[in-house]
C-alpha positions in Angstrom: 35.2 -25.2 62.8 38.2 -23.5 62.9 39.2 -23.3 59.0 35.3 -22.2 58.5 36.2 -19.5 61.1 39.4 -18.6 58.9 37.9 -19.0 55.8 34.8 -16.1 56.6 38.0 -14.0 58.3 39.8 -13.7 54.3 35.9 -13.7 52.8 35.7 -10.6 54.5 38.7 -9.1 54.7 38.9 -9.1 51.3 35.7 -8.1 50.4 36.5 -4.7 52.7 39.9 -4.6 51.0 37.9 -4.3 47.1 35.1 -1.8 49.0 37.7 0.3 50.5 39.6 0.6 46.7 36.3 1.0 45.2 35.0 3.7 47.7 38.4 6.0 48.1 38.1 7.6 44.5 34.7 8.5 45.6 35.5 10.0 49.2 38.6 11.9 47.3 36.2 13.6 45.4 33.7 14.3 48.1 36.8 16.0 50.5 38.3 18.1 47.4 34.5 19.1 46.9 34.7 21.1 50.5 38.2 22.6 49.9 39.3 25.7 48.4 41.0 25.9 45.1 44.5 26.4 45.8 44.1 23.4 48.7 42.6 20.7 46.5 46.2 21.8 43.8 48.5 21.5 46.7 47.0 18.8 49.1 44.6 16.7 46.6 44.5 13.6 49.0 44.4 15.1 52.3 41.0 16.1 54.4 40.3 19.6 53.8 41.7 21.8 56.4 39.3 24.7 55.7 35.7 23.2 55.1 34.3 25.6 52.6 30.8 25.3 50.3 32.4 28.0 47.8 32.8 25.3 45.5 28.9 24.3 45.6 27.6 27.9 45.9 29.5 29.0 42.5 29.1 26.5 39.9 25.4 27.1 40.0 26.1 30.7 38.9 29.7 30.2 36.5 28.6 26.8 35.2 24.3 26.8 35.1 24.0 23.8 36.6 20.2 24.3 36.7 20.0 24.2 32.8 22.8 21.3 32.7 20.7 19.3 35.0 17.4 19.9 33.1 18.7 18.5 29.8 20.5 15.4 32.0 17.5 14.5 33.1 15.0 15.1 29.9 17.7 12.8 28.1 18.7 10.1 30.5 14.8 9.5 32.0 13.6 9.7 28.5 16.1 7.2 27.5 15.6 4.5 30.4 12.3 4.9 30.1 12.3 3.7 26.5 14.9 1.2 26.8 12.6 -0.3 29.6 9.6 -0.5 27.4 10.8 -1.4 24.2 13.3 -3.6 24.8 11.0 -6.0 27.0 8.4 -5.7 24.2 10.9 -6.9 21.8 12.4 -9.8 24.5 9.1 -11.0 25.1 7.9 -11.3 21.4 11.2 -13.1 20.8 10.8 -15.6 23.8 7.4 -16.0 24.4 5.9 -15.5 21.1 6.2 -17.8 18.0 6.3 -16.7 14.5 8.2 -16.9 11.3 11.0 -15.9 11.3 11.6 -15.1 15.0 15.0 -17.4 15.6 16.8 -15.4 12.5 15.6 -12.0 14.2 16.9 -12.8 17.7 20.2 -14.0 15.6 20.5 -10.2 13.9 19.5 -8.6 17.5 22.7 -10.8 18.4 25.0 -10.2 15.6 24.7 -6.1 15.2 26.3 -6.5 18.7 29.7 -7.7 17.1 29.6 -4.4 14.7 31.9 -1.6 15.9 30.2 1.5 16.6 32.6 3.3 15.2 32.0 2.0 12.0 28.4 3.2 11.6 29.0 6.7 13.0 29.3 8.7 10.0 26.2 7.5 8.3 24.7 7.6 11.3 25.3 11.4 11.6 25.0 12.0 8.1 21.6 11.0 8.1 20.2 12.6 12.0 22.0 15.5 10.3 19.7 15.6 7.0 16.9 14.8 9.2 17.8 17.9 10.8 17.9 16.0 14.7 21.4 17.3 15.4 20.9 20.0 18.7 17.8 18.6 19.6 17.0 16.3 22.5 14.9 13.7 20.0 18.8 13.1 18.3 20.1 12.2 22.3 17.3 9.7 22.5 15.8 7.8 20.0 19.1 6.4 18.5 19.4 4.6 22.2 15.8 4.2 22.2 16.7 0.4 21.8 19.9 -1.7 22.7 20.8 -5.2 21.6 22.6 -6.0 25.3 19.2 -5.1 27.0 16.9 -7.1 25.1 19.1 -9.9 25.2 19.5 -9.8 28.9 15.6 -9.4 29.3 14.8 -12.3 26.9 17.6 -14.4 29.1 15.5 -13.9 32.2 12.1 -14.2 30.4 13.0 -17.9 29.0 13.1 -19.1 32.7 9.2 -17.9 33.1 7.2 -20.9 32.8 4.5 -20.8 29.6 1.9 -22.1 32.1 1.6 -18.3 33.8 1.0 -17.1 30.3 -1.6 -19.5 29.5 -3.6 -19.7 32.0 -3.8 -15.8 31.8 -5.0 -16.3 27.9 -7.2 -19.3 28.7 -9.0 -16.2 31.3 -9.5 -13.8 28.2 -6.2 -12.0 28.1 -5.0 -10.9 24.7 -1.2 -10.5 24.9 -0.6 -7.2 25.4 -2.7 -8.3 28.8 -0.6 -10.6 29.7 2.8 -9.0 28.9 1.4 -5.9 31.5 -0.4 -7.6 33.9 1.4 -11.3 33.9 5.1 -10.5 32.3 6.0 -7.3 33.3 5.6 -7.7 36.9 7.5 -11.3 37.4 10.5 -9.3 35.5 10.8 -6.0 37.4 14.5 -7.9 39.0 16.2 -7.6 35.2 14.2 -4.0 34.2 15.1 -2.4 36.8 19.1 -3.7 36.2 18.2 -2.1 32.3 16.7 0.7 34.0 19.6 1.2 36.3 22.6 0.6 33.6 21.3 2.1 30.9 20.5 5.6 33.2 24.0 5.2 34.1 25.5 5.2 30.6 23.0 8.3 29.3 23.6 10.1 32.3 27.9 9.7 31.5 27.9 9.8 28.5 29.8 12.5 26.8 30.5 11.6 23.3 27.0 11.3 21.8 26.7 15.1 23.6 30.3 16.1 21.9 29.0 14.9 18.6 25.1 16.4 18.3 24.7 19.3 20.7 25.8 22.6 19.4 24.1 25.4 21.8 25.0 26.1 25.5 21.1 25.9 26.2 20.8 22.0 25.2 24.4 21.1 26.9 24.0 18.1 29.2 26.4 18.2 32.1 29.3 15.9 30.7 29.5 18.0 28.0 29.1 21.3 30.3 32.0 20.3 32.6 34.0 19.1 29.6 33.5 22.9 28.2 34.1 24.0 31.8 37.4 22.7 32.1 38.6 23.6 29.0 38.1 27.3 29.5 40.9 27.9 31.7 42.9 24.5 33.0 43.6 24.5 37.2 41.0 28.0 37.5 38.1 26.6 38.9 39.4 23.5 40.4 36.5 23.9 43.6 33.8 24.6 41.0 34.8 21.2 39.2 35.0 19.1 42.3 31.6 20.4 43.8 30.0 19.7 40.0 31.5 16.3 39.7 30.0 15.7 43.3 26.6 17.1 42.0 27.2 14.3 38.7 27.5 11.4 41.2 24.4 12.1 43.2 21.8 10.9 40.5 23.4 7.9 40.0 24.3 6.4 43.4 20.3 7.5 43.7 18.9 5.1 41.2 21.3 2.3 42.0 20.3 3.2 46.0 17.1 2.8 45.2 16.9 -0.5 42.8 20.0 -2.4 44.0 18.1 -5.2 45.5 16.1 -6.1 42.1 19.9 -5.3 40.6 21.4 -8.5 42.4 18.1 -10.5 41.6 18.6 -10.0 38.7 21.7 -11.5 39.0 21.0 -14.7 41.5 17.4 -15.6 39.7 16.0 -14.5 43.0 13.3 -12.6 41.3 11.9 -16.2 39.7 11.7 -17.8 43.0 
């Protein structure tokens, strides 16, 4: 009893120890957010010792937030929406459904994850550009429409459904598309909503797909605006920054707020159970 005792005492302890590390970037950010500029340059990691919304009240005038937000969302909503959708599509056809050929596809899904992205990202701009996608939201979000991670990860939780489920819904008169909404879809909402969370996160962060393709300040997404931002004049409008990059987090912790429970079924194969 008394080494089970012990044993939950270092369990927890260091499991507030890894939250506390985690969480202290985070609240740093959220006190610099309240201070005013020449505080958050002198005393970064103290509390603020005038509480000010300055910071909050300005960037939506210097930096049109409004605008930055707009094209966030179109891009990252349009994006997990699509990689939700497609990508179980694809998983299920590839666990669920046999036909030629389906073993050498899932191996191709597979092996274009080994390729470098780096490598295919001149022909992949040369030919968005000839398309004429570059400074349009369509060049943001059908390239990512698709990703080989997801659809292995959904096919990985899909295997574990039992084929009985699918055939009895066929042996009622469902034609497959039937049963992948009505039968499929709802026994793996655990691993779409961890797609849905983790690939919101990546569209809504990333900045070098933005860097690359957007060219006017009207289709800007807000990495790329605050990237702009803090390149105009370094150290200026330090409260501005730290009240934006607050603004940034909110979506996220949100989503991840919202869906963490299917996250960690995801995870434990609770959602099968």
């Amino acid at each position: 009893m008394f080494n089970i005792r012990w044993s939950k005492i270092a369990i927890y302890s260091v499991l507030i120890l890894g939250s506390v590390i985690v969480m202290y970037p985070f609240f740093i950010m959220v006190m610099n957010s309240f201070k005013p500029g020449t505080e958050i340059m002198h005393y970064p990691l103290s509390l603020p010792q005038n509480w000010t919304i300055s910071g909050y009240v300005k960037v939506f005038t210097t930096l049109n937030m409004g605008v930055l937000f707009k094209n966030s969302l179109i891009i990252s909503v349009s994006v997990t929406i699509l990689n939700v959708i497609l990508n179980a599509m694809v998983a299920y056809a590839l666990a669920k459904l046999h036909f030629p050929g389906r073993d050498i596809i899932f191996k191709v899904v597979l092996g274009s994850m080994m390729i470098p992205a780096i490598l295919l990202l001149i022909p992949t701009y040369t030919m968005l550009y000839n398309w004429g996608w570059v400074n349009t939201y369509r060049v943001m979000i059908i390239p990512v429409a698709v990703s080989a991670y997801n659809i292995f990860l959904i096919r990985q939780f899909l295997i574990q459904i039992p084929n009985d489920y699918l055939e009895a819904a066929r042996m009622d008169g469902c034609n497959e598309i039937q049963v992948f909404y009505k039968i499929v879809l709802p026994m793996i909402k655990p691993v779409l909503a961890t797609v849905g969370i983790l690939t919101f996160m990546h569209s809504w962060n990333d900045l070098f797909m933005a860097l690359l393709y957007l060219r006017d300040e009207s289709m800007y997404t807000l990495q790329l605006g605050l990237y702009q931002f803090k390149e105009v004049i370094p150290g200026r409008f330090l409260e501005q920054l730290w009240a934006a990059t607050t603004l940034v987090t909110v979506p996220v912790v949100i989503v991840f707020f919202f869906l963490q429970r299917y996250f960690i079924e995801a995870f434990t194969g609770v959602g099968l159970k």
